[in-house]
N, C-alpha and C positions, 0 to 999 in steps of 0.2 A: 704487372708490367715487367718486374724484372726477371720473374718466371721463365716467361714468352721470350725476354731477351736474349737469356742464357741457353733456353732450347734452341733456338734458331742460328746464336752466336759459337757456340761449342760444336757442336757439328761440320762448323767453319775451319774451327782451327784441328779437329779431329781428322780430316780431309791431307792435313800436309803434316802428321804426327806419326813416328814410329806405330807401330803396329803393338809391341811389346811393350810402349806405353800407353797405350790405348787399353789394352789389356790390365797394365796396374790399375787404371782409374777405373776401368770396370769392376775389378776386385772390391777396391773399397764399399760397392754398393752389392755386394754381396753378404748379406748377413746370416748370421745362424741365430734361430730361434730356440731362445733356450726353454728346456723345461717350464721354467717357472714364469713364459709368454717374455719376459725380455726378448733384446736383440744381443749381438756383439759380433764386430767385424776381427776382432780376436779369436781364433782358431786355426788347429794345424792341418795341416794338409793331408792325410790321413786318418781315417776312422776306423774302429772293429765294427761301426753299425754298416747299414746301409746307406751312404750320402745320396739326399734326392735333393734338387734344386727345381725350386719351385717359382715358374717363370709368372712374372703379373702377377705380386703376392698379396695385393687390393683385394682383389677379385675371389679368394677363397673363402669368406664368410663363413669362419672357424675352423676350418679343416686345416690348416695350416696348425692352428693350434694343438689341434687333435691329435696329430701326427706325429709331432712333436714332442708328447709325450710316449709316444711309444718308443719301450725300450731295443727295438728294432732300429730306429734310423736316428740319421742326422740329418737334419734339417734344413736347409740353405736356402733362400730367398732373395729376390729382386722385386723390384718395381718395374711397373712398363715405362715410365719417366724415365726409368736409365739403359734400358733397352733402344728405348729410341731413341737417344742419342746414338749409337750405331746406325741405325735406318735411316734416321734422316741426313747421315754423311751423303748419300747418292738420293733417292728418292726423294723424288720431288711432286707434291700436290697430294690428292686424293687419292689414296692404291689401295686396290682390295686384295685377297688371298685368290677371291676368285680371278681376277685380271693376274698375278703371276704364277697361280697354277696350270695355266692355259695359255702363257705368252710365246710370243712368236716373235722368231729373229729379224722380223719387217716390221715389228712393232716399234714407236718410238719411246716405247719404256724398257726397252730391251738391253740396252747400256748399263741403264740405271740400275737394274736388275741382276746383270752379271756381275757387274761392280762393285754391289751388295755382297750376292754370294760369297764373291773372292775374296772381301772383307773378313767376313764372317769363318771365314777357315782359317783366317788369319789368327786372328782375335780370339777366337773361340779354342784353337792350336794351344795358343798361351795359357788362357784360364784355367785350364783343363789340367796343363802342367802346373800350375801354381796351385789346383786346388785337383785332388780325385772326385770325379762324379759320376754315379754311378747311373743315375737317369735324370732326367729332366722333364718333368710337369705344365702342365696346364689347365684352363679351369672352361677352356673352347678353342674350337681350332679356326677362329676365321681372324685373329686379330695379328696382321703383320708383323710387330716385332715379335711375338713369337713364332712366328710362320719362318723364319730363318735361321731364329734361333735352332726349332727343332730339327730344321730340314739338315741341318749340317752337321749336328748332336750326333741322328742316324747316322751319318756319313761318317763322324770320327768311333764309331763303334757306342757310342750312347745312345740307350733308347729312350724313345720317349711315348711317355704317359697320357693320353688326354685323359685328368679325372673330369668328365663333362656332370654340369651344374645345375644347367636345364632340365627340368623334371615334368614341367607343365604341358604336357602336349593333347591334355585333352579338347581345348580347342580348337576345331577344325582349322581356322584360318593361322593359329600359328603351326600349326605340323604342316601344312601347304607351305609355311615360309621355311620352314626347315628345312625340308624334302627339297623346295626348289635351292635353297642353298647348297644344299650337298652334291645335286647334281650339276652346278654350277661348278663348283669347283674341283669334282670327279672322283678321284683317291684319298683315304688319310694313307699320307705320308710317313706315322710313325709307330712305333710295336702294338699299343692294345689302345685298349678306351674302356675306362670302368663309367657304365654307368647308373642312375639312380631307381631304373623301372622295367619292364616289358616293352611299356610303349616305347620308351627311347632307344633298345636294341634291335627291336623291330623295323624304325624307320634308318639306321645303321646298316641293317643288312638288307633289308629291301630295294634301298636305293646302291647298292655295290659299293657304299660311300667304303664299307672295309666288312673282309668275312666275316661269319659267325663265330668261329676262332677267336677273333681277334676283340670282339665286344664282350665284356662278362658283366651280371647284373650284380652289385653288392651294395644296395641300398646308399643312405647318405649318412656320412658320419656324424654332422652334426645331430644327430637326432637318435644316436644310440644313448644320449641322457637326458632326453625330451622325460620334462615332468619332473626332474630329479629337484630333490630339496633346495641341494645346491645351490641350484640356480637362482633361489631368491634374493640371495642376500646380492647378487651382482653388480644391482641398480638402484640401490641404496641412494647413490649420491645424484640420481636423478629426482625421487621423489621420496618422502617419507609418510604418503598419506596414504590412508587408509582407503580410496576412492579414488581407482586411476581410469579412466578412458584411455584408448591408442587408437587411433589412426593410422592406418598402415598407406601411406600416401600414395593418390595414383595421379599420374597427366589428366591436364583435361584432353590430353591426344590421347587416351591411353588406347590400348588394342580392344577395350571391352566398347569403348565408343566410334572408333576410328581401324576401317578395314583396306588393306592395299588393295591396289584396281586389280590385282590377278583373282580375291576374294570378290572384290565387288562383282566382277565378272561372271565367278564359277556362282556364287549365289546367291545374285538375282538381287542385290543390294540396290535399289535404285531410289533413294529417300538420301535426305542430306546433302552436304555441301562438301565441296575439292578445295584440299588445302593447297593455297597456291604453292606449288613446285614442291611439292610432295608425294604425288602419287598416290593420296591417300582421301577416299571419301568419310568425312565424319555424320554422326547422327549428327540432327539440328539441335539435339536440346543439350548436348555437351557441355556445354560453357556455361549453363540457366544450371543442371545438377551442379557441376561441380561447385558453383558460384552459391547456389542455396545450401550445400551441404556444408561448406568451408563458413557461411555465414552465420550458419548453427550452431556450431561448435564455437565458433567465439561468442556468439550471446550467450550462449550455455556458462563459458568460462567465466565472462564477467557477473551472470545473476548467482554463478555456485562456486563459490570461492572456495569449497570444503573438498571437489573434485580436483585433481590434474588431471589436463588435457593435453596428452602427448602426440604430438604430428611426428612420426616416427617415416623421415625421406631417406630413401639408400643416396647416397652418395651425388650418381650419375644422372639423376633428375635435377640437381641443381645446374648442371652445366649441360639439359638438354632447353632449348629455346622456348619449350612451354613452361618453364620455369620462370618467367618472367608474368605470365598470367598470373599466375599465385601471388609474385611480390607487389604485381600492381592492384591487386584486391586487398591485399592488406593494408597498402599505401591509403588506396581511398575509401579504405573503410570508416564508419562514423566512431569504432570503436579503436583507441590507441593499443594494439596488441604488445606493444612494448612495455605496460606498463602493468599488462599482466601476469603477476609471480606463479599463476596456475596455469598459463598459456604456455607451451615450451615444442620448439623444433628442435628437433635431435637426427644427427643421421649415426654418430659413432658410438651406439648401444647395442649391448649385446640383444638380439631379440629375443632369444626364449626365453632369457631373465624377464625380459619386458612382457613378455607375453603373460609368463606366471605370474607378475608383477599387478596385470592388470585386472581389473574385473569386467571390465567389459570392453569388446575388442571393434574395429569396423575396419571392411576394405572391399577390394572385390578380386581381378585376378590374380594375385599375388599369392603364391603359396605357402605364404603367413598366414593366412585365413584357413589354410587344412591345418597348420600346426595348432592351431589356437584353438582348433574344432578338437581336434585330438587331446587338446591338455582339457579338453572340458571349459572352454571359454563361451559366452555368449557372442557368438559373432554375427554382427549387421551389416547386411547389403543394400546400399540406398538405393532401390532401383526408383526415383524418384520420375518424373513426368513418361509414366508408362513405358519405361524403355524395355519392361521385360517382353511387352506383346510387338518388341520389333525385330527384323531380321538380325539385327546385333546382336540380340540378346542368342539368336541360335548360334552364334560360337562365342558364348561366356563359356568358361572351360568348370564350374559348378552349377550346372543347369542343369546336372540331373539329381543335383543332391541338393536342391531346396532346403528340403525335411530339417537339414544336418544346420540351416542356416535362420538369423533372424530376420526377413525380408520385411523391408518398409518402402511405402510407395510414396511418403511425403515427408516435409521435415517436421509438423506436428508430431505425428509416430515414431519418428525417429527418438524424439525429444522423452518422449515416454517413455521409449523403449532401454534410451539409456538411463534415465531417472530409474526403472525397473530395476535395474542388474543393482544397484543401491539399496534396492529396500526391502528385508529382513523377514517382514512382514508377509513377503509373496512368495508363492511355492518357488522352488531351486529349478531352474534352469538345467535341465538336463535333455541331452540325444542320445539317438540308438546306438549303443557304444559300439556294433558289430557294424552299422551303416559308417559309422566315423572312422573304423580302424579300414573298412571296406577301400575308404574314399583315402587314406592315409598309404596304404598300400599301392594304391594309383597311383601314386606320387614318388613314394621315400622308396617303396619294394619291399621293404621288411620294416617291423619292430620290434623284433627280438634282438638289441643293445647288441648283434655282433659284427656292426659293420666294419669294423676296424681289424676286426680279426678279417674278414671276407679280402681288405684293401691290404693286409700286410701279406696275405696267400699271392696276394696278384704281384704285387712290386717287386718283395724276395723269385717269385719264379720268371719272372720277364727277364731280370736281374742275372738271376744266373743261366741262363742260355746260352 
């Protein structure tokens, strides 16, 4: 409540405030990440590194971190919380990148729009002076407050970066949502785009979204210390047992169950139900899976006290609207999950600790489930009331890599299958390590630990142009 209040009331008073104070108070939410992963809004205004400021600093899921230590830069980051306080000084309701890439001076967001901009050269004028920046980041380019950010970055001689994050495109029906995004919204606006594959430079330059120049492929960095010893001790203070399950949580909307009408369309989808005002048709058994698999795992929890049972949600599933399916199945469950010390939701863990952490891993298209394939983890796929013999299943984006996975078609099997990864006594769980690095390469691009090296080639030469 007072969140909500402050957002919508700051904006308010930002609207009839100097410019050059508007700019202090943006400062303060500017921090530098130090080496050793703190913050501090203490620092000079000058660096011998390279200064990158990394807009939407949520949204980089360790690369922020990574970076950070490299003796090449410094560091600087924002939140989209304090971004938007700029954008919602003029912009008002629902605005996409696509609706002001493509606006038009008979439009009635057209005001609001230029309003923006002239803000933002304002503001950004200032920062720029109070602090040297030498580019500014991002982790995708469709999200508004950085849509302005960058657009004016260029303009005052700062380039900017998309590190893009999305790696998954072997799903047909989400590379159709991509391609049609990109052509929606026409040009990238800013210097290069690193990003994590083939496929994803491919659909960059096929669709003009920006040349081939301008995209270079250099894997992802969190995964240059995939498997590293390290990484165990991280999550310590989540569990100390010897017998961990994870859950890598998906919607019961997820994209493996639920396809937009341009999918439904191009392939022949005609099974299921339309989510009202959504645009989106679901399989019928969506809600029966998710609801028998989530039901397993807690009777699991309460008859095996000696396991942790990690439901490991990013962040932004709590605050999308299927996230109230989940709390009201826990609510009416016959089982109190609050009173289980081996039951635990987590969204702020590190996941490759988690993952080493774990011995036995489950999800579906999440590409936690190739990392987890790669460190050597058993990983399960509930394809529970035959969804694999449906057209949904033909854009699961691991549909060709079974082999590499543990499939289960009930929660009986399921229930084995994790009891399995527990006991001692059964041959070791292993895949074709050439099929797993095959399917890992799909994804990440390389695993040869030099991604960092690959991102500091790209930043230092944009940089000095």
């Amino acid at each position: 409540m007072v969140k909500n209040y402050l957002l919508n009331t700051i904006p308010i008073l930002f609207s009839k405030t100097p410019k050059i104070i508007i700019a202090l108070i943006v400062r303060i939410f500017i921090k530098q990440r130090k080496y050793n992963g703190g913050d501090t809004i203490f620092y000079s205004k000058y660096s011998e590194k390279i200064t990158i400021l990394m807009l939407d600093s949520d949204r980089y899921r360790g690369d922020l971190e990574i970076l950070s230590k490299s003796n090449k830069f410094r560091v600087l980051h924002i939140r989209q919380i304090f971004q938007s306080l700029l954008t919602n000084i003029f912009l008002k309701g629902d605005v996409t990148v696509q609706q002001l890439s493509n606006i038009k001076s008979t439009s009635n967001l057209y005001n609001q729009h230029t309003r923006t901009i002239s803000l933002f050269r304002k503001v950004l004028k200032y920062i720029y002076y109070f602090i040297n920046i030498d580019c500014v980041t991002t982790v995708h380019f469709k999200y508004v407050p950085d849509y302005y950010w960058t657009l004016i970055s260029e303009e005052l001689s700062v380039p900017y970066i998309c590190l893009h994050r999305e790696c998954n495109l072997l799903s047909p029906t989400i590379r159709d949502r991509v391609v049609r995004m990109m052509n929606l919204i026409g040009r990238f606006h800013g210097s290069h785009i690193v990003v994590h594959n083939k496929r994803c430079k491919e659909v960059f330059v096929e669709t003009n979204f920006a040349s081939n120049d301008q995209v270079t492929i250099c894997g992802a960095l969190r995964m240059d210390e995939i498997g590293s010893s390290k990484l165990v001790q991280h999550n310590n203070f989540i569990t100390d047992k010897k017998k961990v399950f994870t859950l890598f949580y998906f919607p019961v909307v997820s994209t493996t169950f639920c396809i937009d009408k341009f999918g439904v369309e191009k392939y022949g989808i005609n099974t299921g139900y339309w989510i009202t005002g959504k645009s989106r048709r679901c399989w019928e058994f969506n809600e029966s899976l998710f609801t028998l698999l989530h039901l397993k795992i807690l009777s699991m929890a309460k008859k095996y006290e000696d396991i942790d049972f990690i439901i490991k949600v990013k962040p932004e599933f709590k605050k999308h609207y299927s996230w109230k399916f989940y709390e009201n199945f826990l609510n009416d469950s016959d089982i109190d999950w609050n009173r289980l010390k081996n039951y635990r939701i987590e969204s702020d863990v590190d996941v490759r600790s988690l993952i080493n952490k774990s011995n036995v891993v489950c999800g579906l298209q999440s590409s936690t489930t190739v990392e987890s394939i790669f460190m050597d983890k058993k990983v399960i796929i509930p394809l529970f009331k035959e969804l694999h013999k449906t057209k949904y299943y033909d854009q699961f984006p691991w549909r060709d890599y079974e082999d590499l996975c543990c499939i289960v078609e009930d929660d009986v099997s399921f229930e084995r299958e994790v009891l399995a990864s527990f006991d001692s006594s059964l041959p070791e769980y292993i895949v074709d390590k050439d099929r797993s690095e095959e399917l890992f390469k799909e994804c990440f691009g390389f695993n040869d630990g030099e991604s960092l090296s690959r991102y500091e080639n790209i930043i230092i030469g944009i940089v000095s142009k």
